[in-house]
C-alpha positions as CSV (number, residue, x, y, z in Angstrom):
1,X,0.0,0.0,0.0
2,X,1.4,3.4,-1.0
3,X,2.5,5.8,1.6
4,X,0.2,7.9,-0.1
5,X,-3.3,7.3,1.3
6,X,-5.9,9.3,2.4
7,X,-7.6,8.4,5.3
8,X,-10.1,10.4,5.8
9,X,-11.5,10.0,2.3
10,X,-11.8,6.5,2.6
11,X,-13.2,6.7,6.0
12,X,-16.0,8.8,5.2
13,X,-16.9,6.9,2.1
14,X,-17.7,4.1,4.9
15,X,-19.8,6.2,6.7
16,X,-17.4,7.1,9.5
17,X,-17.7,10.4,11.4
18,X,-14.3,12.5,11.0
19,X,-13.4,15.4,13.3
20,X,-11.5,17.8,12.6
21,X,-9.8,21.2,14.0
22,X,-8.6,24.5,11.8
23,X,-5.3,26.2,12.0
24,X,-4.8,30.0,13.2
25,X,-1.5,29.5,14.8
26,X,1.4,29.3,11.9
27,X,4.1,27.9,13.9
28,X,5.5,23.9,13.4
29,X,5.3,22.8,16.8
30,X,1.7,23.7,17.3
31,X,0.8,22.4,13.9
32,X,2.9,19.2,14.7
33,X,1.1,18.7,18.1
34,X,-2.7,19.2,16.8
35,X,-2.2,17.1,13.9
36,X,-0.8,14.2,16.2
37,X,-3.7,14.7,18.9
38,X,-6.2,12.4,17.5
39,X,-8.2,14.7,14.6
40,X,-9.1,12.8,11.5
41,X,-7.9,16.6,9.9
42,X,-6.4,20.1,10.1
43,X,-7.7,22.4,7.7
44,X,-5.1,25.7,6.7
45,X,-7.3,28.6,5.6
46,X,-6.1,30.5,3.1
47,X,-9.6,32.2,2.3
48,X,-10.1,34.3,5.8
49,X,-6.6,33.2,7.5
50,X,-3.5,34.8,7.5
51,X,-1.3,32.0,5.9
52,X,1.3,32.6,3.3
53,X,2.2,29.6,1.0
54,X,5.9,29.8,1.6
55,X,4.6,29.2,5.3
56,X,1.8,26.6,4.2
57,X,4.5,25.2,2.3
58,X,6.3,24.3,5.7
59,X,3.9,23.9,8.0
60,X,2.0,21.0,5.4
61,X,5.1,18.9,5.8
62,X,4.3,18.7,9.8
63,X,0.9,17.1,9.6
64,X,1.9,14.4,6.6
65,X,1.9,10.8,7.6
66,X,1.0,12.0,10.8
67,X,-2.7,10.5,10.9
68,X,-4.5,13.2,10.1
69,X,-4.8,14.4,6.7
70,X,-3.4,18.2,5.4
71,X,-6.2,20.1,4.0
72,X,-6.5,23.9,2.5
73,X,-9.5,26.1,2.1
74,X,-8.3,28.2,-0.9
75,X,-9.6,31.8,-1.4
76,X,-11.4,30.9,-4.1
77,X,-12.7,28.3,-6.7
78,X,-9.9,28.9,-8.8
79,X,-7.3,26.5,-10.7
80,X,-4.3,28.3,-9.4
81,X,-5.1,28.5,-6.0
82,X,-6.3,24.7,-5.9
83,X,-3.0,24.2,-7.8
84,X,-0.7,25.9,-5.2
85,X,-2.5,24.8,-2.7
86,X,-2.1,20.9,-3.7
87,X,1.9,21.5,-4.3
88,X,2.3,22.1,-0.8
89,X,1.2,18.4,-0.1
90,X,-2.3,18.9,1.1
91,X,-4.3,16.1,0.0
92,X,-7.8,18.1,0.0
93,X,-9.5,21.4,-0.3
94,X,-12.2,22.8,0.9
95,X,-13.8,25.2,-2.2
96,X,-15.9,28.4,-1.0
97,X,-19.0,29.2,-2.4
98,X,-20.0,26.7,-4.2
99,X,-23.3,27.6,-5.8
100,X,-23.9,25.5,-8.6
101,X,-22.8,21.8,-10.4
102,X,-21.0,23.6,-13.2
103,X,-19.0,25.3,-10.1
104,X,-18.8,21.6,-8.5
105,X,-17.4,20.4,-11.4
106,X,-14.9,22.6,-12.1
107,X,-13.8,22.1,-8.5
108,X,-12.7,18.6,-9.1
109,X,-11.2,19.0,-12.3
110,X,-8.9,21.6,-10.7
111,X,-7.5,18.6,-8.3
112,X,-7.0,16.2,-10.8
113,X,-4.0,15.9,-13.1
114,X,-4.6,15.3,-16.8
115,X,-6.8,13.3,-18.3
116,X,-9.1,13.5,-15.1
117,X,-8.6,17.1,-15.1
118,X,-6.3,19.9,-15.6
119,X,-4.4,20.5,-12.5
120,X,-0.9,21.2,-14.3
121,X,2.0,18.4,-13.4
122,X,5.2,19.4,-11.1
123,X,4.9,17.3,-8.5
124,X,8.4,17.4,-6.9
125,X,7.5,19.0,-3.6
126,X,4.5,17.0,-2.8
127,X,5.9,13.9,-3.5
128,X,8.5,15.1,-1.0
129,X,6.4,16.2,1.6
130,X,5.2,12.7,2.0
131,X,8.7,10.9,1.4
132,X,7.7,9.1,-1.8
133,X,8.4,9.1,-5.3
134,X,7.3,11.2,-8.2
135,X,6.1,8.5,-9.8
136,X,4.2,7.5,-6.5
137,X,2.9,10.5,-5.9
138,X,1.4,10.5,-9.8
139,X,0.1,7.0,-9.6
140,X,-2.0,7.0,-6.5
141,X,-3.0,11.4,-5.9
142,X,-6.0,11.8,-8.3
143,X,-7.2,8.8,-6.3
144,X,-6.6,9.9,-3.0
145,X,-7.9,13.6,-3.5
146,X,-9.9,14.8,-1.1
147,X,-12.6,17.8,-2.3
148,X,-15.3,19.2,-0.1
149,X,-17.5,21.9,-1.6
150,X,-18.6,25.1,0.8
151,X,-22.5,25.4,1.0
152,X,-22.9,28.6,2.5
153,X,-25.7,30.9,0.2
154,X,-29.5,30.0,0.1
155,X,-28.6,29.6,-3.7
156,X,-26.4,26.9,-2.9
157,X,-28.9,24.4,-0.5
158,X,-31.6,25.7,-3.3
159,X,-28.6,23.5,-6.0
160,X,-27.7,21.1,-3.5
161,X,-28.5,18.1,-5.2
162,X,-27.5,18.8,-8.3
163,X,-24.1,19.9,-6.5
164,X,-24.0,16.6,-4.6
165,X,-24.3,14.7,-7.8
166,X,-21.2,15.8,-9.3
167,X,-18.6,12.9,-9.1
168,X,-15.1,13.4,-7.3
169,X,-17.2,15.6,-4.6
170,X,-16.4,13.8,-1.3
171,X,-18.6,15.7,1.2
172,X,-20.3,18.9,1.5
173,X,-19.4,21.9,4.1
174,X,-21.6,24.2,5.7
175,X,-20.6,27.6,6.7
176,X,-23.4,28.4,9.2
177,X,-21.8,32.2,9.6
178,X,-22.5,32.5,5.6
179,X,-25.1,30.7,5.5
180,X,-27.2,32.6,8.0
181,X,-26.0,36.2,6.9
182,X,-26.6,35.5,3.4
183,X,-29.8,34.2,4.2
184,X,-31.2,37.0,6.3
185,X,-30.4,36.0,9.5
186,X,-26.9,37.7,10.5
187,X,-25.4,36.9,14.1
188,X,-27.6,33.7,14.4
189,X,-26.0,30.8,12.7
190,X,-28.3,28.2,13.9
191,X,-31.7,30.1,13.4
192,X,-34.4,27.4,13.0
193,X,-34.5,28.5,9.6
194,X,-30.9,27.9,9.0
195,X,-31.2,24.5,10.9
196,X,-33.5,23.2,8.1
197,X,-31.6,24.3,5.5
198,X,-28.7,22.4,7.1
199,X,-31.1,19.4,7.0
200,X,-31.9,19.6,3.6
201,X,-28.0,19.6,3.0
202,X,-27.6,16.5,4.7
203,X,-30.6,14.8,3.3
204,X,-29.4,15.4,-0.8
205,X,-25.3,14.6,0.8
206,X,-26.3,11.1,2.3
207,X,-28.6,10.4,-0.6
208,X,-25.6,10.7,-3.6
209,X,-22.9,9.0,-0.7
210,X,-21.0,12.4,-0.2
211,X,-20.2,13.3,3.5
212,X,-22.7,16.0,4.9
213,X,-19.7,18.9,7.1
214,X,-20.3,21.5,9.1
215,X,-17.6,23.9,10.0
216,X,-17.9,24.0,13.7
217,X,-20.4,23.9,16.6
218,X,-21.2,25.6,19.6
219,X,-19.6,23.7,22.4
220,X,-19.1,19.7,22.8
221,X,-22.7,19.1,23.6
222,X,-23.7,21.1,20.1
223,X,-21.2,19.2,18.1
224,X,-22.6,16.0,19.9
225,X,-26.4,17.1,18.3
226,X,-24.9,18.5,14.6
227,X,-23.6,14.3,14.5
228,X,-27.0,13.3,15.7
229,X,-28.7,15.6,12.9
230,X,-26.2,13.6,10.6
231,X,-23.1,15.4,9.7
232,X,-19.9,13.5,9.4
233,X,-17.5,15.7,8.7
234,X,-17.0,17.9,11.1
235,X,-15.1,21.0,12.7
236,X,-14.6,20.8,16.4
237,X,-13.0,24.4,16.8
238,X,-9.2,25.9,16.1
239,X,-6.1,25.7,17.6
240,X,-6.9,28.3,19.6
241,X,-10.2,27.6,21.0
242,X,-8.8,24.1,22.1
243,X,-6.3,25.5,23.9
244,X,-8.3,27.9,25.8
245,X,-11.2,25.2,26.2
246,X,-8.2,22.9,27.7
247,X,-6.8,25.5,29.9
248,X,-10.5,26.6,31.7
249,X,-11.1,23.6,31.7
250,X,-8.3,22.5,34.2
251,X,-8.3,25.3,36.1
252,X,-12.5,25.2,36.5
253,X,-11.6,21.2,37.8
254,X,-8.7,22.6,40.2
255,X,-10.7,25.2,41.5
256,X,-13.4,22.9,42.2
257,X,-15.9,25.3,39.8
């Protein structure tokens, strides 16, 4: 079995439930420690964050054959981000506003490399990032590509299915903050409203066997109901919430709160 492999794909294409956390602290040692914690992923953000690819570049290299597979959120449905992203190592991206099937599509041919797609072909420094060959990294990556499509505008659950139907897509993602504002209801991301749009989501993923996501939940016990609703694939906070959540956490224990 190649070196190569994408767990988390695979796993959700069972029907396994895969937790994840983003990055907002660049440095390797904090990457290197989340990514060996236990997550199923670490997601880079290069749409709202404030990572550099010459950083992304580094800080890729810490969470491959780790366990948990490298993702990037690019800035935008484009083939050069998706491009730059992928040379870094990542095996996956997360696509922003991702409205329609033409969109979808265009999303996974950006991953691929010719004749699945168009993604253009120097693949010396991913190969390196996970210690195989060229020719390793060729043969097995369009297999192993991970792509998850944002579903964040009312447009987008209103094209869901015909989004979900596009093959390559592995799960959707829900931004509730865009989700909500674009829909009218700013400041409350899990408005009933929203909530039923979310289930809609998860109904038209399950039924075409992609992975319904959710970017993150509102406390354990809310992530605990967004699995229950159905999701799969799913945030659990940041780097830096989990560390604060860790650290009031032992002091409320010690302090007998």
């Amino acid at each position: 079995m190649s070196r190569l492999r994408n767990e988390l794909k695979w796993r959700l294409k069972r029907g396994e439930t895969c937790l994840g956390a983003w990055v907002h602290i660049l440095h390797p040692v904090s990457v290197r420690n989340l990514a060996r914690s236990g997550v199923d992923w670490v997601l880079f953000d290069t749409e709202h964050g404030a990572a550099s690819f010459e950083t992304l570049d580094l800080l890729v290299r810490e969470v491959c054959g780790s366990g948990a597979t490298p993702l990037i959120r690019v800035v935008w449905n484009d083939m050069n981000a998706i491009k730059r992203a992928l040379d870094t190592g990542a095996l996956g991206v997360v696509v922003p506003l991702v409205e329609t099937r033409e969109a979808a599509e265009n999303a996974v041919r950006y991953t691929r490399y010719p004749p699945e797609g168009v993604r253009g072909c120097a693949p010396g420094r991913p190969a390196s990032a996970w210690g195989v060959s060229t020719e390793e990294y060729l043969d097995h990556v369009n297999d192993e590509m991970f792509v998850a499509v944002q579903i964040e505008t009312g447009r987008a659950v209103e094209n869901v299915e015909e989004i979900v139907s596009v093959d390559g897509v592995d799960a959707t993602f829900i931004g509730p903050t865009d989700l909500s504002t674009s829909t009218g209801h700013r400041g409350q991301p899990f408005h009933p409203e929203v909530v039923e749009m979310m289930r809609r989501v998860i109904e038209a993923s399950e039924a075409a066997g992609v992975a319904p996501g959710i970017a993150y939940g509102l406390g354990v016990e809310h992530l605990r109901e967004l699995i229950d609703m159905g999701f799969r694939f799913i945030g659990i906070g940041s780097d830096v919430s989990l560390m604060s959540y860790g650290c009031q956490e032992t002091l409320r224990r010690l302090r007998g709160g």
